[in-house]
C-alpha positions as CSV (number, residue, x, y, z in Angstrom):
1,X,146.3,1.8,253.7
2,X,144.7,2.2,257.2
3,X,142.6,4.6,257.2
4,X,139.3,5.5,258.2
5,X,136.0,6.1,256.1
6,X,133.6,7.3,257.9
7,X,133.5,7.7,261.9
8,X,130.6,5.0,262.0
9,X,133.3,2.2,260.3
10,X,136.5,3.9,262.4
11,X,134.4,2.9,265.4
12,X,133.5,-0.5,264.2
13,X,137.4,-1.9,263.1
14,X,139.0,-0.2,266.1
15,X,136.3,-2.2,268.5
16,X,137.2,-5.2,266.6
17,X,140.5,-4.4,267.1
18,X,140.5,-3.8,270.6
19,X,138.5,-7.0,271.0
20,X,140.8,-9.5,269.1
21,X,144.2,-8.6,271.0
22,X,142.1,-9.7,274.1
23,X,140.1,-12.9,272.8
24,X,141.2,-15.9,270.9
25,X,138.6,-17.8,268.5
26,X,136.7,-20.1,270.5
27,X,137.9,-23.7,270.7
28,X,141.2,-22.4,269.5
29,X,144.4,-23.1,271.3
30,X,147.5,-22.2,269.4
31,X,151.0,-23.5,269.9
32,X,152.9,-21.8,273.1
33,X,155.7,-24.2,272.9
34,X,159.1,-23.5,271.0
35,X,158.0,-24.1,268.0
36,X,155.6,-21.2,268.2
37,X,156.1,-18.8,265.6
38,X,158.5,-15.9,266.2
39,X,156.7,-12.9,264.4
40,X,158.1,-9.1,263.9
41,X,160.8,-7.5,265.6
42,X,159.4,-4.4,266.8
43,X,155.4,-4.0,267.3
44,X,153.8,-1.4,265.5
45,X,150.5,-0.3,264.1
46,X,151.2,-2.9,261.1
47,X,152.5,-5.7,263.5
48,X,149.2,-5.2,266.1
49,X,146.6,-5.2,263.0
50,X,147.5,-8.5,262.4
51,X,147.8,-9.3,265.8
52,X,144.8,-8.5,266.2
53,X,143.2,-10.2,263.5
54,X,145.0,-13.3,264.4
55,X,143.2,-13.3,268.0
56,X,140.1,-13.1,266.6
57,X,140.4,-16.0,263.6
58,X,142.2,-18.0,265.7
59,X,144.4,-17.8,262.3
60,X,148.5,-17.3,263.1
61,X,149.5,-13.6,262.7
62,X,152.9,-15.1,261.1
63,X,150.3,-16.6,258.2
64,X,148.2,-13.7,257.5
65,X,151.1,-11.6,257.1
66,X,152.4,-13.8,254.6
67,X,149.3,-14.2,252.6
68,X,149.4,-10.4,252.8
69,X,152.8,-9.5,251.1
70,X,153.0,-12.7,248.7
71,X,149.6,-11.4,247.4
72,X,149.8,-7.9,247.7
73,X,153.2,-6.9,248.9
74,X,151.3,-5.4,252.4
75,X,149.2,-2.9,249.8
76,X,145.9,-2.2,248.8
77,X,146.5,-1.0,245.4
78,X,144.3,2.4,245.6
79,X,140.8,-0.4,245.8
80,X,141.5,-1.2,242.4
81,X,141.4,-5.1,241.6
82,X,143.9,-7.3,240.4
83,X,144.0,-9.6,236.8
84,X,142.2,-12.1,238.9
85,X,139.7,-10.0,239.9
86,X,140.9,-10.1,243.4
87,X,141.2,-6.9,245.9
88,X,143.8,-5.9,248.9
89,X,146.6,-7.5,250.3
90,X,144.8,-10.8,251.4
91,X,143.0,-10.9,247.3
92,X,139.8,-11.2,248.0
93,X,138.2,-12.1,244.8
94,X,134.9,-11.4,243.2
95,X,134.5,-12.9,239.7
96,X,131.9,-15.4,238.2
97,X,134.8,-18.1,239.5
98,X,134.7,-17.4,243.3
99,X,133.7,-14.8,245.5
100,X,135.7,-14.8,248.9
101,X,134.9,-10.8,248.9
102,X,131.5,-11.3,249.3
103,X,132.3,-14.3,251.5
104,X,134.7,-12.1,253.8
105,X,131.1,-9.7,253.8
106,X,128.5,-12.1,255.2
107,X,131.7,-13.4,257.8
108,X,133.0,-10.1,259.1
109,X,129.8,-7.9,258.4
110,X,131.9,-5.3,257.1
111,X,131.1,-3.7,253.8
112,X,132.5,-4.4,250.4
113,X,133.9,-1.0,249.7
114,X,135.5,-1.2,253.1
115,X,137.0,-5.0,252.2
116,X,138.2,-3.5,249.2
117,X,140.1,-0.3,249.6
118,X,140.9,-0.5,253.8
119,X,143.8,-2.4,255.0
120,X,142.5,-3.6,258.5
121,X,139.1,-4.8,257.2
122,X,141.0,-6.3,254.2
123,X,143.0,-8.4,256.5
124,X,140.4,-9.3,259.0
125,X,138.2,-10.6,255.8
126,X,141.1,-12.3,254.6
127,X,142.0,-14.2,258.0
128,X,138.1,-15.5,258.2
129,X,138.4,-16.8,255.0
130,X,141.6,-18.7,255.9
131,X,139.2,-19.9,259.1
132,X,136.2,-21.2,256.7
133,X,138.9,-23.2,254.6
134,X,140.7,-25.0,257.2
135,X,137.4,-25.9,258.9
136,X,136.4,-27.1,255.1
137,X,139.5,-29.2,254.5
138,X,139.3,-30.3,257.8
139,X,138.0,-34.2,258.7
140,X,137.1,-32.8,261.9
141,X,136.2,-29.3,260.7
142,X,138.6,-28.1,263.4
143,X,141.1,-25.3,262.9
144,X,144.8,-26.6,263.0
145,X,146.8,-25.8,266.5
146,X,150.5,-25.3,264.3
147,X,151.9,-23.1,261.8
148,X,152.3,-26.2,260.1
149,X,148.6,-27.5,259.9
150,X,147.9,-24.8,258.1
151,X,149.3,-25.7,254.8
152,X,145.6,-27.5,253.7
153,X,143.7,-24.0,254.2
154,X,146.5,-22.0,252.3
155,X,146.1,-24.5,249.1
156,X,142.6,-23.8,249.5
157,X,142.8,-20.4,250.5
158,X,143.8,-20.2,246.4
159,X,140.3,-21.4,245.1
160,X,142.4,-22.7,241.9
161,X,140.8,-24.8,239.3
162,X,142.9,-27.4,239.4
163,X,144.8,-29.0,243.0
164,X,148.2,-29.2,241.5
165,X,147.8,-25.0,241.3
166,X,146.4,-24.7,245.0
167,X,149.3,-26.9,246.3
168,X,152.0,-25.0,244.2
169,X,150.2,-21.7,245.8
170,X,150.9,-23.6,249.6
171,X,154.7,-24.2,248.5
172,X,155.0,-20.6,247.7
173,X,153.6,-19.5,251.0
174,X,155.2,-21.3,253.0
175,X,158.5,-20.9,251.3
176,X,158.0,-17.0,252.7
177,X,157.1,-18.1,256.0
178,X,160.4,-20.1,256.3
179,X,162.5,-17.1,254.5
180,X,160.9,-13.9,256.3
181,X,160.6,-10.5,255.1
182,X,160.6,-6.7,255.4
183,X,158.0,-4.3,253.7
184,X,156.2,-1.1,254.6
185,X,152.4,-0.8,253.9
186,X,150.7,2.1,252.0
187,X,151.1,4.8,254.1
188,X,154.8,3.4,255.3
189,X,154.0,1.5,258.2
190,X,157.1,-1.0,258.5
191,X,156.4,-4.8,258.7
192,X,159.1,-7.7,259.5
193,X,158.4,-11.0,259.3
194,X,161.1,-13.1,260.4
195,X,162.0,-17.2,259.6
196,X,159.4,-19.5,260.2
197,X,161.6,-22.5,260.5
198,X,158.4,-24.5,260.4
199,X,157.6,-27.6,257.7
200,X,154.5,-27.6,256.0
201,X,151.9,-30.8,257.0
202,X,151.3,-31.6,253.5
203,X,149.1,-34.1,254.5
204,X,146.6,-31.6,255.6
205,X,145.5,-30.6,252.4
206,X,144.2,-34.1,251.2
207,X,140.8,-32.6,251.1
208,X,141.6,-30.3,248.4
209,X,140.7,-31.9,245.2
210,X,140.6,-30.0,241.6
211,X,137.8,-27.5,241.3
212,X,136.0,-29.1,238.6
213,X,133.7,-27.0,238.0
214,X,135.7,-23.8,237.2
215,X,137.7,-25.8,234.9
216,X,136.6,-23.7,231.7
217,X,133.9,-24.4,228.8
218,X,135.6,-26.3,226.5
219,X,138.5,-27.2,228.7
220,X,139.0,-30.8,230.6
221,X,141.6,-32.2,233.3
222,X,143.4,-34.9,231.6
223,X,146.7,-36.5,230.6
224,X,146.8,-35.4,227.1
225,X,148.7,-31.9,227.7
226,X,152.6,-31.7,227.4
227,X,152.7,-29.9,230.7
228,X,151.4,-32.5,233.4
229,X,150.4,-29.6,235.5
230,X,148.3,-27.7,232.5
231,X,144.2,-28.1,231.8
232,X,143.7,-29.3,228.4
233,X,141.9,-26.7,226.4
234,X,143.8,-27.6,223.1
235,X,141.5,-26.6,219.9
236,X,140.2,-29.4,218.3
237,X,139.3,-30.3,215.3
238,X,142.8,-30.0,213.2
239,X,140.8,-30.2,210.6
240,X,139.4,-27.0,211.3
241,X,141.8,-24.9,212.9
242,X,145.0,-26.2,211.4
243,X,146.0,-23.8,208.5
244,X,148.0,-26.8,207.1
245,X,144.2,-28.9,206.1
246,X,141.6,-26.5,207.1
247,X,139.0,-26.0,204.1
248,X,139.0,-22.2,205.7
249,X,142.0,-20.0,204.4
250,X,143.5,-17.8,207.0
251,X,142.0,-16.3,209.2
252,X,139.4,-19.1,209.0
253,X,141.9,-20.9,210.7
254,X,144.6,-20.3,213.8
255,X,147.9,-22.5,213.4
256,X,150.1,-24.2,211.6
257,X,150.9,-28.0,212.2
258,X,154.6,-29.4,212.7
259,X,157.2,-31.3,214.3
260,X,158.9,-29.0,216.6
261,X,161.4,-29.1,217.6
262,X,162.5,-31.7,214.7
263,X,161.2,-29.3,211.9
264,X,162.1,-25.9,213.6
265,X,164.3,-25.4,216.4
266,X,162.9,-23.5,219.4
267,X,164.9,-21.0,220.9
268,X,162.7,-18.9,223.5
269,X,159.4,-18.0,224.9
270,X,157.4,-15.0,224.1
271,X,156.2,-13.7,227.2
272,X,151.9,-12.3,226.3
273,X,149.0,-10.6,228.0
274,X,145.4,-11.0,226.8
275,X,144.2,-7.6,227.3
276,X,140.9,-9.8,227.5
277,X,139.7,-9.9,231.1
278,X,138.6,-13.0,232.8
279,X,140.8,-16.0,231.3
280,X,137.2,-17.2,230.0
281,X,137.0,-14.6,227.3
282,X,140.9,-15.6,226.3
283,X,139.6,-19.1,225.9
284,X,136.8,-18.5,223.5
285,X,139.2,-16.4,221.3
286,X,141.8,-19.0,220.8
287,X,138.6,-21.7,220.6
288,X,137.3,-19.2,217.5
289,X,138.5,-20.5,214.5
290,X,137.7,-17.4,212.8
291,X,139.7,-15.5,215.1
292,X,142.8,-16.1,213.5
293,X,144.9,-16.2,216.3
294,X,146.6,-19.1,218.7
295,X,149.0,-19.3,221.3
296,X,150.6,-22.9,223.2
297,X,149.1,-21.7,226.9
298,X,147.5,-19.6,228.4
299,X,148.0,-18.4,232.6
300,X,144.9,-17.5,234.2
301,X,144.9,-15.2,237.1
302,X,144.6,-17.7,239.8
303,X,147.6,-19.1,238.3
304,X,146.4,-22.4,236.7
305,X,148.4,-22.5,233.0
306,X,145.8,-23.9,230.3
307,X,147.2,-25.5,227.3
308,X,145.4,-24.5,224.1
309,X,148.2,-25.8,221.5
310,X,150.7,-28.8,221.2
311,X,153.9,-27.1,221.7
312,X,155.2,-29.4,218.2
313,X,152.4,-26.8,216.4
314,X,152.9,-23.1,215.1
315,X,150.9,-21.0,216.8
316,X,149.8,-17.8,215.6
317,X,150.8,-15.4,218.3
318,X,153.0,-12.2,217.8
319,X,153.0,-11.0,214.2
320,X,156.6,-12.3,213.4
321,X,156.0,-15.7,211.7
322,X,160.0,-16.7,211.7
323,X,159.3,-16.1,215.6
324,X,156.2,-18.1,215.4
325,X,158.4,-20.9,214.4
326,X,161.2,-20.7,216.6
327,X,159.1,-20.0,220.2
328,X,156.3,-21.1,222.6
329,X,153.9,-18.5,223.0
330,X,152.6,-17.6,226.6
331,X,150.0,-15.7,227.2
332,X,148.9,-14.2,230.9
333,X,145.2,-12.6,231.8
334,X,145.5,-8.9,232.4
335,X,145.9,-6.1,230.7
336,X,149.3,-4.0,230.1
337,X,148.3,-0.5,229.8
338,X,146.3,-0.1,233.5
339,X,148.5,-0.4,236.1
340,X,145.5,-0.9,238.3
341,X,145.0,-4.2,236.2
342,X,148.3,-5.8,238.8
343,X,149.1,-9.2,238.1
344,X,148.8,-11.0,241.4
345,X,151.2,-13.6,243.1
346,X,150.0,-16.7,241.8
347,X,149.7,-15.6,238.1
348,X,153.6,-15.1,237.8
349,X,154.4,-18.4,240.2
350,X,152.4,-20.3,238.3
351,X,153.9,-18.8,234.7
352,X,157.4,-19.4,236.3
353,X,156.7,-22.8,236.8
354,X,155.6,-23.6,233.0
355,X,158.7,-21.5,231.8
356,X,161.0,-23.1,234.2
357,X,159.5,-26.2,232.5
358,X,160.2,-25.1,229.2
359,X,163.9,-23.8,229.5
360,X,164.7,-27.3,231.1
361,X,163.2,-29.4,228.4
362,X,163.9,-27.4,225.3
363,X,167.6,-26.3,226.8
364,X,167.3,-22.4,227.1
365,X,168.8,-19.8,228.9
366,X,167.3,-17.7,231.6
367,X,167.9,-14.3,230.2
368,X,165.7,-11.8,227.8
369,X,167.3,-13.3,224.9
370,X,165.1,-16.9,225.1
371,X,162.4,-15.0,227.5
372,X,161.4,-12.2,225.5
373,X,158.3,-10.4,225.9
374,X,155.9,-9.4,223.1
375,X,157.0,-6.0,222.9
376,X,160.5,-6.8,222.1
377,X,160.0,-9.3,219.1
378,X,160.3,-7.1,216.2
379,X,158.3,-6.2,213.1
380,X,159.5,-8.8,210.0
381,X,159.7,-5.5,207.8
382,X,159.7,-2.2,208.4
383,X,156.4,-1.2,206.9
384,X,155.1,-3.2,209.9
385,X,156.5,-1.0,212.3
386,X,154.0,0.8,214.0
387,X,151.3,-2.2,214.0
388,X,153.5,-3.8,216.9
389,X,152.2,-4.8,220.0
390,X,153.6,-3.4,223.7
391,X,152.6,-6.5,226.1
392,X,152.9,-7.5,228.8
393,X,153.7,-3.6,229.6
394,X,155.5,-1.4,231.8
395,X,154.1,-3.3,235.2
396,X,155.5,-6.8,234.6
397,X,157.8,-7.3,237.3
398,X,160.7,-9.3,235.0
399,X,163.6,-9.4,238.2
400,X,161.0,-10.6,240.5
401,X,159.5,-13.0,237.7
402,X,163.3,-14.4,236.6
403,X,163.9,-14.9,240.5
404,X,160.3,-16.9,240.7
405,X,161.8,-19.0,237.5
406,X,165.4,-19.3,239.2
407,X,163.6,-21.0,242.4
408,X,162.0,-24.0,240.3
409,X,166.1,-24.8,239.4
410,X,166.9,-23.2,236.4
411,X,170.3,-21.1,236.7
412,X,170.5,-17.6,235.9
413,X,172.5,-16.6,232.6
414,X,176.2,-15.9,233.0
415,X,177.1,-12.1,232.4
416,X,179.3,-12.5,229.0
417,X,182.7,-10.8,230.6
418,X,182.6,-7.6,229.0
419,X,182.2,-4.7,231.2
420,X,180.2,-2.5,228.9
421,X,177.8,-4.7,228.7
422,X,174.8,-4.0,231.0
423,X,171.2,-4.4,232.1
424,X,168.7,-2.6,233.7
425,X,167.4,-3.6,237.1
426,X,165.0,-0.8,238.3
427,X,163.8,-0.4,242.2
428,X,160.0,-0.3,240.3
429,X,160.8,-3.9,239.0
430,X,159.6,-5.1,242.3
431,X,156.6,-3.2,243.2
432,X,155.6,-0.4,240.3
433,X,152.2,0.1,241.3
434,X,151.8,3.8,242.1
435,X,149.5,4.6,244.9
436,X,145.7,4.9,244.3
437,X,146.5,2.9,241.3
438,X,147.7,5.9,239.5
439,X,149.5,5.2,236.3
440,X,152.2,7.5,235.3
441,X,155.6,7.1,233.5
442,X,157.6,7.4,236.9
443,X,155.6,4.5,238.1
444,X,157.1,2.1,235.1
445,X,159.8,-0.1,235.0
446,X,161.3,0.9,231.3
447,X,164.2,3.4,231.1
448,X,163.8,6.2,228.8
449,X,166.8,7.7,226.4
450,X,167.3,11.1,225.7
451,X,168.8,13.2,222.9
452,X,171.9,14.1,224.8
453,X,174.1,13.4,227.8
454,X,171.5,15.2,229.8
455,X,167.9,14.9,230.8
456,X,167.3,18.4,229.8
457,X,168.3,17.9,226.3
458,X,164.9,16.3,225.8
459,X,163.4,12.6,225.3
460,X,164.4,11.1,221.4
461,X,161.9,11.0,219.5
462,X,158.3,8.7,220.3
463,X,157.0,6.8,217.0
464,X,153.6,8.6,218.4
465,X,152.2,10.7,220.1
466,X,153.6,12.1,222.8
467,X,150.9,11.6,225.3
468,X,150.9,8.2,225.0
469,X,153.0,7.2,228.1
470,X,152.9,3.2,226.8
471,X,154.4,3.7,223.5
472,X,157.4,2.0,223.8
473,X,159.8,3.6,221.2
474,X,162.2,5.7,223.5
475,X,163.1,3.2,225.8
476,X,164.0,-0.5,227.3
477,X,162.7,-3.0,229.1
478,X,164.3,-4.5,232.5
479,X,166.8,-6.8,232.1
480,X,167.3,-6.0,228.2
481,X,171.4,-6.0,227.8
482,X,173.0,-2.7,226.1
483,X,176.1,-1.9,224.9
484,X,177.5,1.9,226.6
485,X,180.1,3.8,224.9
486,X,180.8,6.8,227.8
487,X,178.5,7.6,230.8
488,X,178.1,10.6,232.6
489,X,176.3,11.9,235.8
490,X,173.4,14.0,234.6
491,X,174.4,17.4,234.0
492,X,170.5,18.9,235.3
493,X,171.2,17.2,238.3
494,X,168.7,14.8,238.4
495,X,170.7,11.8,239.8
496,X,170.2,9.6,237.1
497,X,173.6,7.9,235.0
498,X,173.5,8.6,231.9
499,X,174.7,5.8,228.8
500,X,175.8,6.4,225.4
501,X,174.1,3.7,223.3
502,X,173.1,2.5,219.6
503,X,169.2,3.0,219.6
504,X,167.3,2.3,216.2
505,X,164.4,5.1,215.4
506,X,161.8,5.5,212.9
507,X,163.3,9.2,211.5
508,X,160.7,9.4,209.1
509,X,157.5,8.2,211.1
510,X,155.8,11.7,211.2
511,X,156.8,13.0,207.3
512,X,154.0,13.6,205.1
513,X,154.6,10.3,203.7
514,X,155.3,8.1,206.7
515,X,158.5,5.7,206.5
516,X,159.1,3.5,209.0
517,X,162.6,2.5,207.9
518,X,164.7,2.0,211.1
519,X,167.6,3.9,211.8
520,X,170.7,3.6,214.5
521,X,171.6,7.2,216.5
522,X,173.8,7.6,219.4
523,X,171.3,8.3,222.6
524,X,171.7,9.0,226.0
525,X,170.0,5.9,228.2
526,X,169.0,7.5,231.8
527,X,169.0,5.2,234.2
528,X,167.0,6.8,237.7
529,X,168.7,6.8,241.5
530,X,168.0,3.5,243.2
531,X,167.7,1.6,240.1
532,X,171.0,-1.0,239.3
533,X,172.4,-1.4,236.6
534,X,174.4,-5.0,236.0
535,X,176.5,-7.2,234.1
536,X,174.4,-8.7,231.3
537,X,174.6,-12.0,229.4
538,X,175.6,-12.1,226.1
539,X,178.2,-10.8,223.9
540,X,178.9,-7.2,222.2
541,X,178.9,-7.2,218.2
542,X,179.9,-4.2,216.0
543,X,178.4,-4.2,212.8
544,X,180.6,-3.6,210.2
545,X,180.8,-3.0,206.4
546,X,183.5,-2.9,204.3
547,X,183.2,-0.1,202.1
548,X,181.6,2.3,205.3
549,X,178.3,4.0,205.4
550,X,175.7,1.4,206.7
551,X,175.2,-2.3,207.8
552,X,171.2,-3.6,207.2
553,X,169.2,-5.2,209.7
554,X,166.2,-7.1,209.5
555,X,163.2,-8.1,211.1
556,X,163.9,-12.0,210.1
557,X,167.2,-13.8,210.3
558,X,166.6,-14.6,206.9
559,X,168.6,-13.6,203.6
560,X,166.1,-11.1,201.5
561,X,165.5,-7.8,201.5
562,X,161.6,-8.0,202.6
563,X,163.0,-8.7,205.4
564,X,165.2,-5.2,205.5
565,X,163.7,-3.5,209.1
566,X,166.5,-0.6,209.0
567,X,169.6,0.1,209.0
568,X,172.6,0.8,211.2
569,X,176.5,2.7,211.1
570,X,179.3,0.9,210.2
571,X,181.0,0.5,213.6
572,X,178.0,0.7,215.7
573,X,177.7,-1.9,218.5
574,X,175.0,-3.6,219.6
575,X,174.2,-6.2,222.8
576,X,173.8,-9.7,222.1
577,X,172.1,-12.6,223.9
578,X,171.8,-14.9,220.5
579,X,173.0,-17.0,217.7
580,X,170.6,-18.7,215.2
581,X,171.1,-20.3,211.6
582,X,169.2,-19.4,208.8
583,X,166.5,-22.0,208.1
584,X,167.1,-23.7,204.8
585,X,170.4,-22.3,204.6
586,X,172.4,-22.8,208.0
587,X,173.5,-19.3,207.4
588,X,174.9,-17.6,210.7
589,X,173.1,-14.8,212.3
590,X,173.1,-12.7,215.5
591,X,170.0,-11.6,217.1
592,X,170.8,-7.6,218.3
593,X,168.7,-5.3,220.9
594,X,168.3,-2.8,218.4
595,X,165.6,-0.3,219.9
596,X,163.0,-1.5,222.1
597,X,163.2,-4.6,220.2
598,X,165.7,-7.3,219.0
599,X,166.6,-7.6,215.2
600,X,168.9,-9.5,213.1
601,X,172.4,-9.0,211.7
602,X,174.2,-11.8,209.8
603,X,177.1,-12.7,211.1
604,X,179.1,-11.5,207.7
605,X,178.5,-8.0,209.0
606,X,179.4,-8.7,212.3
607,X,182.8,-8.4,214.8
608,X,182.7,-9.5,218.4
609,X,183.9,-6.3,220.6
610,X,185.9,-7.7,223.4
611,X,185.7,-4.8,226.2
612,X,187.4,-5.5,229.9
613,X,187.9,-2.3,231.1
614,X,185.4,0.3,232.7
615,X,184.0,3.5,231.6
């Protein structure tokens, strides 16, 4: 936001200000040929900040306003700091890891509060960090006279643990240079960027090397991972964390040995956040053999992906253990509750590269059928019900993260043909943060379902209380395919299309005796102005039994009745995105979007609905 504190610090940036548009960095002499970078459109207030800031760093204006928007999409985010720690636009990060916020102090002399929560000092600290790095990576120690010198100070510019993370943070960047963009900062000011056309020198960051000393305790570089671009922080002994020898029973010990895929076939990835903090603390979890929990990696908020599991191994990590089996857990520093906790640009490029890596080898679809977050992998019974987890929460940008995935070459899953079948692709997918770093249902990206074909007829029922804005049992996620009957403009003229779905509920979750028995009820999906809605993947099943009244549906695709999470009408229809066998049996299922979460039907109760026309 650009605003003003105090008249002492208005004074101070606008004289900087006033002094940059004038005077270049010394010893700076920046391109003027035709390969000079072709910046915004129209100047304005946004457009001459970085103008401005660019005259005095001697750093291009074209680069700082790319670092701004890939980091912080042109906003401050209310002064509130990001998974990694990092504050404003340009992510200037304090943690025990680095510290270019207190580095962007001693350079600018500008306050920390100020770097932190105003959008002109934010930007100037941010361009003399760039500065310090290129002189560092520099054989010369002088700054670059092209856009495409650069490249070597961006990579840096990332302070990533390892080099293969700080040159994957360069690719990014650049990529936006050469593609452009619009946005509008806090307070609406508009900024254009238009195409670079320039190639990255890549050649300039040959003094970047891994940062070996914020590789974590416990944690080395070496060729032993799966993922080549992973740190190695796999938990060692077997003999004391694998459940399969381990002298400790469980939870004395975090995972189960195997031969994956050869033993169990794996057909998605479970999508996590720590709610720990610093990746540090995440580490010394999964590296507790008494904490009785594992996952296969883990993405640190600078973006570097640690492995702590061969991905042949069980891991321990969402509650479902036929799940556990049959996915790679992935689990991302942050915390899902606080949108002020905002995962930051190189966290999801550098989880998109690992699940890009994973769909390739393991032959997966890019939809929410094999990319599932945590929140949508259901209970195995119902008894387990409420005990569920909601991560990675109502801020995780899914459209934006399956278009990060798409760019590292894995296609996008076909829509199945039927034109019932839909998904959810809401404007807040993109940017959700409200401003001040206020957290409020509008701000999410789930969609809410009501009791009728109007939002005045009142939200269905919450599994709790109704205060608590993340529980997740009255709605959907983004991208999550559904199944519409009839839709209607909202009667209480809100704007918002309203969807006639199957949606499972607990019925008897507040009785004096709680059950937690699922069941199937028509609902009314809203889904808000602005927000699209699109064809899905997938297939459309109704379930069917032949003598009426109800089909069963469980939390396991596996034939017993522990595994009974609810029930459903004969007749109802469901979305679709998969179709498993039964281990041990080979036993046909199909995996439904039953509430919130998926479940399992087998395929004896099951018809596929073939739907072509509109509605």
């Amino acid at each position: 936001m650009i605003t003003r504190r105090s008249a002492r610090v208005a004074v101070a940036i606008l004289t900087v200000l006033a002094t940059m548009v004038l005077t270049a960095a010394p010893g700076v002499a920046l391109s003027t040929d035709a390969s000079a970078p072709d910046r915004s459109g129209a100047p304005g207030a946004a457009s001459a900040l970085f103008a401005g800031a660019a005259a005095r760093s001697g750093v291009p204006a074209a680069l700082l306003e790319t670092v701004c928007y890939f980091e912080g999409r042109l906003s401050m985010h209310g002064g509130h700091p990001s998974a990694d720690d990092g504050y404003g636009c340009m992510h200037l990060v304090r943690s025990a890891r680095v510290d270019t916020l207190g580095q962007a102090g001693r350079d600018t002399n500008v306050g920390l509060a100020t770097l932190t929560t105003d959008l002109a000092a934010n930007v100037l600290g941010g361009a003399d960090v760039l500065r310090d790095e290129a002189r560092a990576v520099s054989p010369t120690h002088s700054l670059p006279t092209r856009l495409a010198g650069w490249y070597g100070a961006v990579a840096a510019y990332a302070h990533a643990s390892v080099r293969s993370t700080a040159l994957m943070y360069a690719d990014a960047a650049y990529r936006l240079l050469n593609t452009g963009f619009s946005g509008r900062t806090d307070d609406g000011q508009p900024l254009t960027l238009r195409p670079q056309h320039t190639q990255a020198d890549r050649a300039a960051a040959a003094g970047v090397r891994d940062g070996a000393a914020a590789v974590p305790a416990g944690c080395h570089v070496d060729n032993r991972v799966d993922y080549s671009a992973a740190v190695d922080c796999i938990v060692r002994p077997a003999s004391i964390f694998d459940c399969n020898v381990s002298p400790y029973p469980y939870p004395g010990c975090t995972y189960q040995s195997a031969d994956r895929p050869k033993d169990y076939k794996i057909d998605g990835v479970v999508i996590h956040e720590t709610e720990e903090g610093p990746v540090q603390n995440a580490i010394n979890t999964f590296q507790d053999h008494n904490s009785g929990v594992s996952i296969t990696y883990l993405v640190g908020g600078d973006g570097t992906v640690y492995q702590m599991l061969k991905e042949k191994d069980i891991a321990y990590q969402d509650g479902n253990f036929w799940s556990n089996e049959h996915t790679i857990g992935v689990e991302h520093a942050g915390y899902d509750a606080t949108g002020w906790q905002w995962f930051n640009a190189m966290e999801y490029l550098g989880s998109a590269k690992l699940i890009a890596y994973v769909l390739k080898k393991y032959h997966l679809p890019l939809d929410r059928g094999a990319v599932v977050a945590h929140a949508t992998v259901p209970s195995e019974y119902a008894a387990g019900v409420p005990n569920q987890h909601v991560d990675p929460g109502p801020y995780w940008l899914w459209d934006y993260y399956f278009s990060l995935i798409h760019q590292q070459g894995v296609p996008y899953a076909q829509p199945g043909g039927d034109r019932h079948l839909l998904m959810t692709e809401p404007k807040a997918d993109q940017h959700p943060y409200g401003r001040n770093g206020s957290e409020t249902p509008a701000n999410f990206d789930f969609s809410y379902l009501y009791r009728g074909p109007s939002t005045a007829s009142g939200l269905i029922p919450q599994l709790g209380s109704g205060s608590d804005v993340t529980d997740i049992s009255n709605n959907i996620e983004p991208r999550m395919a559904f199944y519409y009957l009839a839709k209607v403009q909202d009667p209480a003229g809100t704007g918002d299309e309203m969807y006639e779905v199957y949606y499972a509920e607990a019925d008897g979750a507040h009785d004096s005796t709680p059950d937690y028995t699922e069941h199937a009820h028509l609902a009314w999906l809203a889904v808000a102005p602005g927000d699209r809605v699109a064809p899905a993947p997938g297939r459309a099943v109704a379930l069917t039994n032949p003598k009426g009244g109800t089909v069963t549906v469980y939390g396991d695709p596996y034939s017993d009745s522990y595994y009974k999470l609810g029930t459903a009408p004969s007749g109802s229809v469901f979305a679709s995105q998969q179709i498993l066998h039964e281990d041990g049996t080979g036993r046909l299922w199909y995996e439904i979007n039953y509430n919130h979460r998926q479940a399992y039907v087998p395929a004896s109760s099951v018809t596929i609905v073939h739907s072509t026309t509109g509605g």
